[in-house]
C-alpha positions, 0 to 999 in steps of 0.5 A: 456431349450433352448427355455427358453434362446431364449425367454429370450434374444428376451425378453431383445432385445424387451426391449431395442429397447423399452428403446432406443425408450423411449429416443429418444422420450424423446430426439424429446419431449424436442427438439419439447418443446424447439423449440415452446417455446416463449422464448429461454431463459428459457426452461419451459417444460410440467408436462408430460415432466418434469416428463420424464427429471426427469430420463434423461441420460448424452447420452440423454443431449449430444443428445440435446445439439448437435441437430443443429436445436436448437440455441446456446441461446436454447441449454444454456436454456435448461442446465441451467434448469438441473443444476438447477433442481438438485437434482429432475434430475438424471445426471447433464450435464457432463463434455462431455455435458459442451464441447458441450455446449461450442461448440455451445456457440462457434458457436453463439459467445456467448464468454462470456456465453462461460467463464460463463461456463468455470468458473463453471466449474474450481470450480464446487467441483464435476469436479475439472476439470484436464485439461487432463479431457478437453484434452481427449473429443476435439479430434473431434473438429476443431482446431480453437474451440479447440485453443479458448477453451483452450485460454479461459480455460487458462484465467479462471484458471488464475483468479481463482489463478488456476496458475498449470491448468493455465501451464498445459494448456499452456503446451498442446496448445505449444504441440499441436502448437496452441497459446495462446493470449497475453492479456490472458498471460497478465491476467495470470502475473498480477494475478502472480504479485498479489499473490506475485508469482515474480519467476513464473511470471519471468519465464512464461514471458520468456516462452512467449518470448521464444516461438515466437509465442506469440507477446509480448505487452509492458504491459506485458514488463511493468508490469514484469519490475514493479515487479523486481523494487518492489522486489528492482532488479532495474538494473534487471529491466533495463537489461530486459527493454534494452534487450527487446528493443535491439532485436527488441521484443518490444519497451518501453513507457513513462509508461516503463520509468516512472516505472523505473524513480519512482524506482530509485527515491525510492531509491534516486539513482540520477545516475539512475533518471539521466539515465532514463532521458537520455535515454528518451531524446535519444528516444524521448519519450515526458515526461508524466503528472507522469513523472514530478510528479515524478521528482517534487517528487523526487525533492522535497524530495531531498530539491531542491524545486526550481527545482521542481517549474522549473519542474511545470513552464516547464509544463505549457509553454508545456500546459500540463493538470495538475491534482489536484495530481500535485497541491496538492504535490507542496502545499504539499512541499511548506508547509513542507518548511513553504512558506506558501504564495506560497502554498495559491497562488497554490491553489488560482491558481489551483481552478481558473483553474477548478481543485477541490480540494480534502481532501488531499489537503486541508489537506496539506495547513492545515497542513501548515498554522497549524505549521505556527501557523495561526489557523484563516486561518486553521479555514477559510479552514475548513469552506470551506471545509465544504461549497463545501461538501470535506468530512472532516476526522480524519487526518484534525481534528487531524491536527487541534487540534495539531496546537491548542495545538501548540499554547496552545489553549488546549479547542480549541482542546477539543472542536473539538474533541467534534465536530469530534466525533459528525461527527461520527469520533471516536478519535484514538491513535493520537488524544489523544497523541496531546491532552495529549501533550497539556495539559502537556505543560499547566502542566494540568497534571491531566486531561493529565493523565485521557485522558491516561486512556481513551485510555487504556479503549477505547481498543487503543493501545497507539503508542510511543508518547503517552507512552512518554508523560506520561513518561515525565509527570511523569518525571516533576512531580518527580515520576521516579518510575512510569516514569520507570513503563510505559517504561517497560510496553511499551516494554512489549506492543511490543512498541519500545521506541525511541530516544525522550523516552530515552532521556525524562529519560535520563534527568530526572535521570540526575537532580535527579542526578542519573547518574548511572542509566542515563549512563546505559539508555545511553547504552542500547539504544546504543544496541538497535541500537538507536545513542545518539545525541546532547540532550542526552549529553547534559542532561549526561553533565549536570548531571555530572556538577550537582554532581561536576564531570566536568572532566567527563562533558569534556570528553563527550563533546569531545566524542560528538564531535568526533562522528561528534555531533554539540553541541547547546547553552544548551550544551555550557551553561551546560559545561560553567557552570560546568567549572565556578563552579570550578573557571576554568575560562580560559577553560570557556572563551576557550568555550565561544570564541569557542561558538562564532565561530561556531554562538551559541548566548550565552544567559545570564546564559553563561555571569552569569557562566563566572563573577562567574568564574572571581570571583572565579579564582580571590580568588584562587589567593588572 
């Protein structure tokens, strides 16, 4: 029996000596193979060696991979060969195979075959691949490899929003006191600040700091700056940006400063565009092509247009090089002030200079020579448009159309919408709201409502300018039913009804002398948060002078006045009016004296409303 177990056990000897030799056979066969091959990018075994892979081992891989006879180019053929010869190999290369790999990656380096690696890694489903997985395999490793590694490890789940393996890397390396490379810390805040995750992204900025290790570069200072000013922590942003720079960790530039001017301006916060400005000067920091975009920005905004132009003039005698953004938001704001003369000699100007034009700035003088009513010269700049291949869009169409509509050239607009479509720019919700508007003020309300039905059909959601516009169609054609319909419709729509919507009913039942329900609109739009202004008075003035109730007129026109309202000659004149009717002539010319002080020309239904009171007084007393 005995004999048995010796025969045995020296049987189960001879064949693992055998196995051990078959695998380093087969480890010499794909060495040999890999070394003679032409070309050490592709690892092209025999038919006789490929058979042998098919059954190699994770020991026979890491045996390959760390023969120092092969080339780090070798070693990446020969792996990739195994990865993609899966399912036909029984072990994929291990993650003790891809440390390997990135070892000698390392050693050649091949830094980004390395991250290529790393990458697959960190989202290959069958590694998952826990940092404590790589912690326990580089013991062996030269610190320098191992610091690279995890520097690298660290950038690679960062991208791949991997932010707890992106910590607990950072945790291991500050144990082990090796570092991790800022622009690498800098991958991971910008990746932070995308996500939305401001809170870990504050708190790994102040480990960075903390750590003293890690020399923080100002696009890190500056981006965590532009994170707190987004989420609207201004003074936090200040507070940092001076701490920073009061220790001596790192000093703020133009692109620190402009991130902290633009927020103030955001807010329109003149103390803070003040300081910013101030602290530039002190430092002398050179302001910057977007600095004075913008402070011409803000500027503008504010109604200081003239500032601005100093702004741009300043720019010009330091011979700073403009860009087509400083010339298209001058155009812009010069446009919205209607100094459409100034705005064409800007471009004139900036065309001159070799600065091209864009869509958006030919779509700001549009805009303006459209609301000034010159619809030859919006013509001549979309021709030119055209010409120099300026990619024409649905915002210069719509422009366009409006400034048609403006002018009651409503076939003019039809026609380019036929034109745009053609471009293949399909009308939206605004297109049709300008061209129903249009047709309304031509009382072609048939054809405005038919358009209404078109957007319903065309699967639009209409905004609420198109619902008020066919709320005011019905409101003039008398049909308050339906008027009422489409504004409860609108509300079931999730449109919100603004200020114009309420006051287009206001004034409807106001004329309909339906004062009950006209007070009640009034006061659900106050609990909607929605303050009446002058024209909302004035229709409920007016409607209470309609149905002889003029001492209710009086009383609101005081209570428009008390809440700061400045009324227009139409509120005069409805008051006037109401007054005159009643034969009381001495408030009417009160009213009149007071119209005259504050500028209101009176137009000649005033002049009729004050002869008929004299008429009326006059036989009161007879």
């Amino acid at each position: 029996m005995s004999s048995k177990k010796t025969l045995l056990r020296n049987f189960n000897k001879d064949v693992s000596f055998s196995t051990n030799q078959q695998q380093l056979q087969l480890v010499n066969k794909i060495t040999h193979n890999i070394i003679n091959s032409s070309n050490s990018n592709y690892f092209k075994p025999t038919m006789e060696l490929r058979s042998m892979i098919s059954c190699i081992t994770p020991h026979d891989t890491h045996h390959v991979l760390s023969d120092p006879s092969l080339s780090p180019h070798s070693c990446l053929a020969f792996f990739h060969f195994l990865r993609t010869q899966h399912p036909h190999i029984a072990h994929k290369p291990d993650l003790k195979a891809h440390v390997i790999l990135l070892s000698r990656l390392f050693q050649g380096r091949k830094f980004a075959s390395m991250k290529s690696i790393l990458n697959c890694v960190v989202t290959d489903v069958e590694f998952r691949c826990p940092v404590s997985g790589i912690v326990s395999l580089v013991d062996e490793y030269e610190p320098h490899f191992v610091e690279k590694l995890f520097d690298m490890l660290f950038r690679v789940f960062s991208d791949n929003r991997l932010f707890l393996e992106a910590f607990r890397v950072y945790d291991y390396v500050e144990e082990k006191g090796l570092v991790i490379e800022e622009r690498s810390c800098f991958v991971l805040l910008l990746a932070l600040k995308k996500c939305g995750e401001v809170d870990l992204c504050l708190g790994f900025f102040r480990r960075m700091v903390e750590s003293g290790s890690i020399e923080i570069r100002v696009q890190s200072l500056t981006l965590v700056i532009d994170v707190l000013c987004r989420r609207r922590e201004v003074e936090k942003a200040k507070e940092l940006m001076d701490e920073m720079a009061g220790k001596g960790i790192v000093k703020p530039t133009v692109f620190t400063y402009n991130t902290l001017l633009n927020a103030y301006v955001a807010r329109k916060d003149q103390r803070g565009v003040d300081e910013i400005l101030r602290l530039m000067e002190k430092e002398q920091i050179v302001p910057s092509l977007a600095t004075n975009s913008i402070l011409i920005q803000w500027y503008a905004s504010s109604g200081d247009i003239g500032e601005a132009e100093m702004i741009f003039e300043e720019m010009r005698e330091r011979k700073i090089e403009m860009d087509v953004y400083v010339y298209t938001m001058m155009i812009s704001w010069n446009c919205r002030l209607g100094n459409i003369k100034r705005a064409s000699a800007l471009f004139d100007e900036m065309t001159q200079r070799g600065i091209v034009p864009n869509a958006h700035t030919y779509g700001a003088l549009i805009d303006g020579v459209c609301k000034a009513g010159q619809m030859e010269a919006a013509e001549i700049l979309l021709k030119e448009m055209q010409s120099k291949g300026v990619d024409l869009n649905r915002v210069i169409f719509n422009t366009m159309m409006d400034g048609y509509c403006k002018r009651g050239m409503i076939d003019e607009a039809l026609r380019l919408q036929v034109i745009m479509e053609r471009k293949g720019l399909e009308a939206d919700v605004f297109t049709y709201s300008i061209l129903a508007s249009g047709l309304c003020k031509l009382r072609r309300y048939e054809e405005a409502k038919r358009i209404f039905n078109t957007t319903v059909q065309k699967g639009l959601a209409p905004n609420v300018v198109t619902f008020t516009t066919f709320i005011d169609i019905y409101c003039k054609e008398g049909n308050l039913a339906e008027a009422e319909r489409i504004f409860r419709d609108m509300e079931k729509m999730g449109e919100v009804p603004n200020i114009v919507t309420y006051n287009t009913l206001i004034d409807a039942h106001c004329k309909k002398e339906k004062m009950k329900q006209a007070h009640k609109l009034k006061s659900e739009m106050i609990e909607k948060g929605l303050l009446p202004d002058v024209y909302t008075y004035t229709s409920l003035i007016n409607g209470e002078c309609i149905v002889g109730r003029v001492d209710e007129a009086v009383k609101l026109f005081n209570e428009m006045l008390l809440k700061g309202i400045t009324g227009n000659v139409a509120t005069y004149t409805a008051v006037i009016s109401g007054l005159s009717k009643m034969g009381r002539a001495d408030e009417a010319f009160e009213l009149y004296d007071e119209m005259m002080r504050m500028g209101i020309t009176p137009d000649d239904r005033v002049f009729t409303a004050l002869v008929g009171s004299l008429h009326k007084s006059f036989s009161k007393t007879k």
